[in-house]
C-alpha positions in Angstrom: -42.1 2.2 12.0 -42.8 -1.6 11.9 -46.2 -1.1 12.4 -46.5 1.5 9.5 -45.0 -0.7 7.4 -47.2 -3.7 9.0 -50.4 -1.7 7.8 -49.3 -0.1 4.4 -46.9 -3.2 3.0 -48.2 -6.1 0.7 -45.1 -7.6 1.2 -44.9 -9.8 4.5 -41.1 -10.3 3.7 -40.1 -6.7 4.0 -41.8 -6.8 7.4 -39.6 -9.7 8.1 -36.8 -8.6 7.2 -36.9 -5.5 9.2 -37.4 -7.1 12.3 -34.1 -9.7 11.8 -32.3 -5.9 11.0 -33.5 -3.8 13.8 -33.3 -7.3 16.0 -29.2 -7.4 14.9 -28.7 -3.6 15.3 -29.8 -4.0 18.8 -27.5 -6.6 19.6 -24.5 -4.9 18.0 -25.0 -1.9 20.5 -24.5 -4.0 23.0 -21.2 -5.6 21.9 -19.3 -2.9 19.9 -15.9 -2.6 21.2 -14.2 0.3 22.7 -10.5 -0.2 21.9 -8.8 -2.1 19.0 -8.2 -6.0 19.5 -5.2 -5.5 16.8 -2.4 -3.0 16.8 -2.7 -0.5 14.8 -0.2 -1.1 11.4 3.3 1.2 11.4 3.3 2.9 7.7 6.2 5.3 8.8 9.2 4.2 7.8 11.2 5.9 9.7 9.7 3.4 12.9 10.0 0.4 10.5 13.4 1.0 9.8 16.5 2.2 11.4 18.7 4.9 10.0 20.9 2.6 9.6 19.3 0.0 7.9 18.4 3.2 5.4 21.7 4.1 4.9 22.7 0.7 4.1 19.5 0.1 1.8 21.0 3.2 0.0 24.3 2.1 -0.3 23.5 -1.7 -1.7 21.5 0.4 -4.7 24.5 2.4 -5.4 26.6 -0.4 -5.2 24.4 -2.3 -8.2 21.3 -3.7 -6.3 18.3 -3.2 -8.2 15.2 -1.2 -5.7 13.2 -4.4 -6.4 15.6 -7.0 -5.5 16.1 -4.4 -2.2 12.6 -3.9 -1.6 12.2 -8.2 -1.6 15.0 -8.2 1.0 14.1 -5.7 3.3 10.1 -6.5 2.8 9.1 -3.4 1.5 7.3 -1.9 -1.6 10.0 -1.1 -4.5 8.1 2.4 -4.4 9.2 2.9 -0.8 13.1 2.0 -1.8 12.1 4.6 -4.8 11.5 7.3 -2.0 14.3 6.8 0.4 16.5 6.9 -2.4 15.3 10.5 -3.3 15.4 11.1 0.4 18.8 10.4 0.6 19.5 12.2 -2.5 20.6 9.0 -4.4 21.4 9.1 -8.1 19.0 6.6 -9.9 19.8 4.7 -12.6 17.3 4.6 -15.4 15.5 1.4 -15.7 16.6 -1.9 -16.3 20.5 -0.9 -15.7 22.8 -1.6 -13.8 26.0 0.1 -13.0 29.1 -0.3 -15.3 26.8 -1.0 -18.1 27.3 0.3 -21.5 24.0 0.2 -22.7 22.7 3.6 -22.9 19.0 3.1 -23.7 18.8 2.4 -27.8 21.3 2.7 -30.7 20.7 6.8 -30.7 18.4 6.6 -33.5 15.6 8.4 -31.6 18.2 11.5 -30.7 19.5 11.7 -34.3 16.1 12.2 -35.3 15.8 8.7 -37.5 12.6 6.8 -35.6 
């Protein structure tokens, strides 16, 4: 192949830069690595967390935690909190309340049909 491309290219750089390629490709086959230097990451988190740690999770949000300030704490992704809530079949609260609040989303306007 270099040699085709020695006799048919008017570019000497292609030529040059084919050699440095196929030069690096055959010193990569002779170091690639078998077996992972790094541990592979956990995603399950079921191994991340004990039940435990769940159920308490769970009950801090029912208590009046919000799932961001939770998912800060515990290092996890407020989407995760999200799905062990519905895991555990937790009543969520509709955004931005808390419990014991008595906002209820609006003055009703939009259900009495005047927005």
């Amino acid at each position: 192949m270099v040699e085709v491309l020695r006799r048919h290219s008017r570019n000497p750089y292609v030529l040059e830069r084919l050699e440095r390629t196929l030069a690096a490709m055959a010193a990569q086959q002779g170091s690639r690595r078998t077996k992972r230097s790094t541990p592979k990451p956990v995603y399950a988190l079921a191994r991340r967390m004990s039940p435990a740690t769940q159920a308490e999770l769970v009950a801090s949000y029912q208590a009046g935690a919000t799932a961001r300030d939770l998912a800060a704490k515990h290092g996890i992704a407020h989407t995760t909190v999200l799905g062990l809530l519905r895991k555990h079949g937790a009543a969520r609260r509709p955004r931005g309340s808390k419990p014991g609040s008595t906002h209820k989303g609006g003055d009703g306007r939009f259900k009495a049909g005047q927005s």
